[in-house]
N, C-alpha and C positions, 0 to 999 in steps of 0.2 A: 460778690457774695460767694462763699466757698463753697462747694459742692458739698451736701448730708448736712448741711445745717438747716433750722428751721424757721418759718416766716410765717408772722401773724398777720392777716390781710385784716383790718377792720373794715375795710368800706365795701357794704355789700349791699348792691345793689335789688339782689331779688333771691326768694328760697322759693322751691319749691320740692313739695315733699309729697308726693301721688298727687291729690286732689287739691291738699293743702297749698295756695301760691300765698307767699307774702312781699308786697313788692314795697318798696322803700319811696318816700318822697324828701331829696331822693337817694335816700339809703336809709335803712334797715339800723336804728338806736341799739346796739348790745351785739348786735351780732358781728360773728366772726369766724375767719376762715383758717384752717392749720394747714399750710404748705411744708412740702421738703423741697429744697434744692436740686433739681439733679444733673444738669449740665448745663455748663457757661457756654460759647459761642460767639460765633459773627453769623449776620445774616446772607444773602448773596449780596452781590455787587452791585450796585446802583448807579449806572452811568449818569451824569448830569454834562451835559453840551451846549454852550452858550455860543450864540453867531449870531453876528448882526451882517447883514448881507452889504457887499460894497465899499467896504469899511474894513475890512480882511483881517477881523476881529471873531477869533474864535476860542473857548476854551473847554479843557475837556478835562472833568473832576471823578475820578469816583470814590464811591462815600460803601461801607459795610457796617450796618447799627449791628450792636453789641447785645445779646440775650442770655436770660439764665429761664431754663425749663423747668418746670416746677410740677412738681408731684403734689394733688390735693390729700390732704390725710383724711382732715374731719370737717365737717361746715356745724359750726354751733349755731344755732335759734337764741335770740335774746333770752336769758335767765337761765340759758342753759352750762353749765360748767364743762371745762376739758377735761378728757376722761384722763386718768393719772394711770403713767407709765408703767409698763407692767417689768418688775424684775426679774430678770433671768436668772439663774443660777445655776452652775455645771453641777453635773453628775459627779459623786464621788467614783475613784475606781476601784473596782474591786478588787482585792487583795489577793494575792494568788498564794497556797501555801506550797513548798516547796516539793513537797510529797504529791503532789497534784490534784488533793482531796478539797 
């Protein structure tokens, strides 16, 4: 997954909002989570050593699982819609007149 792009979680397990819990059996019908991407990775190192004793049967593997970090943006409630992105637009610059006025 490329890093600043974005991911829609649907399977959500449980909201809660102060007092309000809504827990899913077992997830939560409409709701939904907006993630950002923000760094891929490996995990540490996982040695795995296999030995059978007497047998002079040994092997030694290591394994590092793959990760991307994720930024939560917004968690939507069933019925509720994502809020629509806000555009930016630069500033004009000001003109400067040549006289300095």
């Amino acid at each position: 997954m490329a890093e600043g792009s974005t991911v829609e979680l649907d399977r959500v397990l449980l909201i809660a909002d102060g007092d309000n819990i809504t827990v899913g059996k077992p997830v939560i019908d409409g709701a939904k989570v907006l993630a950002t991407a923000k760094q891929n990775g490996k995990g540490k190192k996982v040695i795995v050593f296999k030995y059978k004793p007497k047998v002079r049967y040994r092997r030694k593997i290591g394994h590092r699982q793959l990760y991307t970090r994720l930024s939560i943006d917004n968690i939507l409630a069933p019925g509720m819609e994502a809020p629509k992105p806000v555009k930016r637009t630069r500033r004009k610059k000001k003109e400067v007149k040549a006289d300095g006025a």
